[in-house]
C-alpha positions, 0 to 999 in steps of 0.5 A, a space after each residue: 500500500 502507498 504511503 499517500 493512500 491513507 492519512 499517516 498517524 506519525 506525530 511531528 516534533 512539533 506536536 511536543 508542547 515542552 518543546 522550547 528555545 532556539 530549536 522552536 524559534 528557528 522552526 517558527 522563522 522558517 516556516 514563515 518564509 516557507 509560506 511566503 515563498 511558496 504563497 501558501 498564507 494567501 490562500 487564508 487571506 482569500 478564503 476570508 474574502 470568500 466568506 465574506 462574499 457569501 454573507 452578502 453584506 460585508 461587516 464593519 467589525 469581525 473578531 477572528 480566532 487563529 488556531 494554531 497560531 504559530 509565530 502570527 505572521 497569519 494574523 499580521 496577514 489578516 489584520 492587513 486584509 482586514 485594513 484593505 477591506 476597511 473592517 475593524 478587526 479583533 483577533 485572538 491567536 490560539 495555541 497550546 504552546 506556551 513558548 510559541 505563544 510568547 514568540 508570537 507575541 514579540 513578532 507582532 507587538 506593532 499590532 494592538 489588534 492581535 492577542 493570544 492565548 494559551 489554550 488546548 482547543 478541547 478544553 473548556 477555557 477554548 469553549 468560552 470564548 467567542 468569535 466570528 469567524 475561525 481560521 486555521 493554517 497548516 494546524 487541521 492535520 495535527 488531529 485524527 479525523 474524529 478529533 477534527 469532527 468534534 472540533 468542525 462541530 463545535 466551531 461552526 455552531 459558535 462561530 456567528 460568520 463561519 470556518 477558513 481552513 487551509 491545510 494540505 493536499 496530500 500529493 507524492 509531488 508535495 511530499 517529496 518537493 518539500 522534503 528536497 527543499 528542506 533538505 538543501 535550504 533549511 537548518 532546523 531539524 525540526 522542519 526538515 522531519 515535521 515538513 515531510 510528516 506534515 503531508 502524509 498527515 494530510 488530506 484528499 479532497 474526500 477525506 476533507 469532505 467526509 469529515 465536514 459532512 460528519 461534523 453536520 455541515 453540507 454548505 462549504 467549499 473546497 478549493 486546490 490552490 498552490 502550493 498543494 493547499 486545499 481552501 475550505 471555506 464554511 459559512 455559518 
């Protein structure tokens, strides 16, 4: 059996919430340069105009909830779109990582609209917060897919405006395209293993599909856009 015919249940390094220091904050500035080179944080930004879109009318005010927030060069990216589109914007980064959390504080301590806060997405402190909109980047495929329906179920029930997901399309091309890159560009470890396992932790179009359905949603959207991404957009 192919190794791209199933989604792998391998764990990435990063998964450790002890992880800590130099070997985090290199991954976090890598990573950020990954996504802008290969534009894969545009797909968010659009998925936002999507949802949007949908709603007819556009807001003067959202507050958006990151999860998996990592270093917040998402939520920069966000609080942009929202100065292009004239909406005022709060927006709180998620993550489970109380180092990543304090990265991601210095690198986006010239945007008052952005905080953060430390939270397991399945606890009940995640539970009282409230929101607009959820968008996650790269995070969905941390989690098996009956975790995924638990989470799609509660976020689209609480979210007032809906869900933009961009995560991977597991692809041979994909797998193997980042493992070369890495491999010659990168000096974090940490990203050299977590890249590789990130896409055989990912998703085909129908496994993406069955989950959102499963989580009670028949109303969305699933796009393929490049670098391997899929956009998954869910209005509420």
């Amino acid at each position: 059996m192919s190794k791209f015919s199933a989604r792998s249940s391998e764990e990435e390094l990063m998964d450790d919430l002890d992880c800590s220091g130099e070997v985090v904050y290199q991954t976090l500035r890598e990573l950020e340069i990954i996504n802008k080179l290969l534009g894969g944080n545009q797909v968010t930004a659009n998925g936002l105009t999507h949802l949007i879109e949908k709603q007819g009318e556009k807001p003067q005010r959202l507050k958006i909830v990151d999860l998996g927030c990592g270093s917040g060069d998402m939520l920069v990216r966000i609080a942009n779109w929202g100065k292009r589109n004239r909406i005022q914007l709060e927006l709180i980064g998620v993550d489970a990582n109380p180092h990543i959390v304090e990265y991601a504080q210095n690198n986006t301590r010239d945007h008052p609209e952005i905080t953060y806060q430390v939270l397991n997405i399945f606890s009940d402190e995640f539970r009282e917060l409230d929101f607009d909109v959820v968008v996650s980047t790269l995070f969905t495929h941390h989690f098996n897919d009956q975790e995924l329906i638990s989470l799609l179920q509660y976020c689209s029930e609480k979210a007032r405006v809906g869900v933009v997901i961009n995560d991977i399309h597991r692809h041979w091309f994909a797998y193997y395209s980042i493992k070369w890159l890495t491999w010659l560009f990168s000096r974090s470890e940490m990203v050299k293993n977590d890249a590789a396992v990130s896409v055989l932790r990912s998703f085909k179009r129908s496994e993406l599909e069955h989950i959102i359905k499963q989580a009670g949603q028949n109303q969305f959207s699933i796009h393929w856009k490049w670098a391997f991404r899929w956009q998954v957009v869910i209005p509420c």
